[in-house]
C-alpha positions in Angstrom: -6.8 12.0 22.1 -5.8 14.2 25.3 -2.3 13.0 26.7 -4.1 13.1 30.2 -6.7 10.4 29.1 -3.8 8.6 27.3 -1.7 8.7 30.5 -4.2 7.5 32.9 -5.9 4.4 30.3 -2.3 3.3 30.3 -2.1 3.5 33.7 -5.3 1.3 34.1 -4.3 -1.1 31.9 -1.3 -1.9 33.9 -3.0 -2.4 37.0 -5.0 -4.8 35.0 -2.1 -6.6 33.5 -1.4 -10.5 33.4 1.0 -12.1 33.8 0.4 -14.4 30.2 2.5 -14.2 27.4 1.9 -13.7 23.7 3.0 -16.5 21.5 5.6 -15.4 19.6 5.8 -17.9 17.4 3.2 -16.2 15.5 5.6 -13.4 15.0 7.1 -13.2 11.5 10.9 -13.6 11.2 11.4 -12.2 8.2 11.8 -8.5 6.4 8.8 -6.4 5.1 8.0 -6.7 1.7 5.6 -6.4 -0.7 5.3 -10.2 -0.9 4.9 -10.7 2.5 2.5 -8.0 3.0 0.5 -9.9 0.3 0.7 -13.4 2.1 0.0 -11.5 5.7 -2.8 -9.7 4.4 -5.7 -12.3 4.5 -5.3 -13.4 8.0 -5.3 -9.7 9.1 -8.4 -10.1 7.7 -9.8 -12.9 9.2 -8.8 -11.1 12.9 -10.7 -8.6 12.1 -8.4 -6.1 10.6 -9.6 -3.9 7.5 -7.4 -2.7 5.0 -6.8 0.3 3.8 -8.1 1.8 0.4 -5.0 3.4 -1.5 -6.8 7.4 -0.9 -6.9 6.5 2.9 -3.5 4.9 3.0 -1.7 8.3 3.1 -4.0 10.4 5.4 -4.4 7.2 7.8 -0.5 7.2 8.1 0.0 10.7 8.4 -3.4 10.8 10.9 -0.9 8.1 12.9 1.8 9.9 12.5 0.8 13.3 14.1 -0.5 11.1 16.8 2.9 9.8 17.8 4.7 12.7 16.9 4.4 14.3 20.6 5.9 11.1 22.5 8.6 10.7 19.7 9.6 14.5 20.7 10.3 13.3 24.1 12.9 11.1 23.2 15.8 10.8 20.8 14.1 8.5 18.5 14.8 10.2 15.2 11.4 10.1 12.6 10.6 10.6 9.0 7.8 9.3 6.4 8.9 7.6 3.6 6.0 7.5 1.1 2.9 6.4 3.3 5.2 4.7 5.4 7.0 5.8 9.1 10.3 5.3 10.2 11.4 5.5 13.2 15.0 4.8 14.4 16.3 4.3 18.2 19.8 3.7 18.7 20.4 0.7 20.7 22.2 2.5 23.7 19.0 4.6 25.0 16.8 1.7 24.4 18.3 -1.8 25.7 20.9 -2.6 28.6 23.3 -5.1 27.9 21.0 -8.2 28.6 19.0 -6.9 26.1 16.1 -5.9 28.2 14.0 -2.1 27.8 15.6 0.7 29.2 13.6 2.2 32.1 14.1 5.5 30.8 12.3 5.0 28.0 9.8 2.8 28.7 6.9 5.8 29.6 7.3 6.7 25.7 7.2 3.8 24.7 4.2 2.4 26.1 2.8 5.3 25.2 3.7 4.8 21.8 2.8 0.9 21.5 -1.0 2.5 23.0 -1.3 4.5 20.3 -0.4 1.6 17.8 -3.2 -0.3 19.0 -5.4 2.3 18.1 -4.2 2.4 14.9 -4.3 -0.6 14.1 -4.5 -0.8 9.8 -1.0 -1.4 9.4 2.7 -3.7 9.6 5.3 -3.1 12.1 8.8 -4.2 11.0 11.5 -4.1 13.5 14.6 -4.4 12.4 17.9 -5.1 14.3 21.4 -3.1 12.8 25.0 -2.7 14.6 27.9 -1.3 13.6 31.0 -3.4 12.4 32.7 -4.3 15.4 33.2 -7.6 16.4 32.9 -10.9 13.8 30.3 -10.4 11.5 28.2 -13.2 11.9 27.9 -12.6 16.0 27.2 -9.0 14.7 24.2 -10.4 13.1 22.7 -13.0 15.9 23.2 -9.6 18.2 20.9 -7.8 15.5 18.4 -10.6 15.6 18.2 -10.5 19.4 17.8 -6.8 19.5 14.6 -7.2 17.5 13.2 -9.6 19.0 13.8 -8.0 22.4 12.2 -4.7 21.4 9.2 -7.0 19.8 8.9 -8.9 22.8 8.3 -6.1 25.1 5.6 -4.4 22.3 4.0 -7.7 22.9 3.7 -7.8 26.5 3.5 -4.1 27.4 -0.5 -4.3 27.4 -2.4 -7.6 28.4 -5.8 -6.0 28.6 -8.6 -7.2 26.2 -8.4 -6.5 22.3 -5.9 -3.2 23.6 -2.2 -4.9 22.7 -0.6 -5.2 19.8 -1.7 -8.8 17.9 1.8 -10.6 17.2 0.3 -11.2 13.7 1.2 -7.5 12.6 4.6 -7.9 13.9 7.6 -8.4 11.0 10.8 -8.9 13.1 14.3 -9.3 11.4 18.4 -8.4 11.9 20.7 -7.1 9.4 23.6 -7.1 11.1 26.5 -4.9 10.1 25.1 -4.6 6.4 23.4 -1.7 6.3 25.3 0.9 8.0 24.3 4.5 8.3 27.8 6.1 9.5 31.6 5.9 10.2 32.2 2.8 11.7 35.3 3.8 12.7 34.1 6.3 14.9 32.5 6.1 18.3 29.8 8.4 17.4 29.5 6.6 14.2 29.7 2.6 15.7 26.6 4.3 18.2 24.5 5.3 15.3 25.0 2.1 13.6 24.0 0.0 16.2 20.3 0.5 16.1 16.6 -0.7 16.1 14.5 0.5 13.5 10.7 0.3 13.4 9.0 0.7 9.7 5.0 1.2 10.1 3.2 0.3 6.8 -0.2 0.3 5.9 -2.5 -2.8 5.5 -3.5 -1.5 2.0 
């Protein structure tokens, strides 16, 4: 898809916007897994949503993958596949403000990205909430929760246009806290890595 037709249907979806918001009590609050992808699967189904044969799970995710690649170039959102699966990570400072809502500077990258994701639409999104060990734990994980659920709020909303938004039913949302850190907490630069969103893309397979 050329960026300038991508630029300007996003644009035209926001002049169409409502104001409505998605339920997100269909969201899951949970992690990932294989279980889960089992249980999920059948009312993917029944929206419309065909799975994946195992050969097209890999070139489908890598298809997706080279697709998001540019606007994930424009950003410091760091990027790898693991298996058929993509990774993305945003550290929280460059992508909330302190009442939790989307950083301006990142929303045109962002929509962009969610677009794209509702184009390819054969797949899980699990976002996932991490900070670094400051502070009492168990705040440290409520914080993680709410950064999630921020960030899957806002991939919700972004486009209210038709069948073109992301359905709430792909959407896996979940905090770990401090548990799984990355780098030094005792470091500035390490506390700023911790504290991050992560967004696993799997395929409905």
């Amino acid at each position: 898809m050329k960026k300038g037709f991508l630029f300007c249907f996003l644009g035209l979806m926001a002049c169409s916007s409502t104001n409505e918001m998605v339920d997100m009590s269909l969201v899951n609050y949970s992690s990932l897994s294989a279980k889960s992808k089992i249980v999920q699967k059948p009312t993917l189904i029944k929206l419309g949503i065909e799975p994946l044969k195992i050969e097209e799970s890999r070139p489908y995710m890598m298809n997706l993958f080279r697709t998001l690649l540019p606007e994930l170039e424009k950003t410091n959102i760091t990027y790898q596949m693991a298996g058929p699966d993509i990774i993305l990570t945003i550290q929280s400072h460059i992508l909330l403000d302190s009442n939790m809502n989307i950083l301006d500077s990142i929303k045109p990258q962002l929509d962009n990205m969610i677009f794209i994701l509702t184009q390819f639409d054969r797949n899980f999104i699990e976002i996932t909430g991490h900070t670094s060990s400051v502070g009492p734990k168990s705040q440290n994980l409520i914080i993680s929760k709410q950064m999630a659920s921020s960030v899957a709020k806002y991939f919700l909303n972004t486009i209210q246009n038709g069948k073109f938004k992301i359905i709430p039913e792909r959407l896996f949302v979940n905090g770990m806290g401090e548990s799984m850190w990355i780098a030094d907490n005792s470091t500035r630069e390490g506390q700023l890595l911790n504290h991050r969103i992560e967004i696993r893309i799997s395929p409905l397979i």
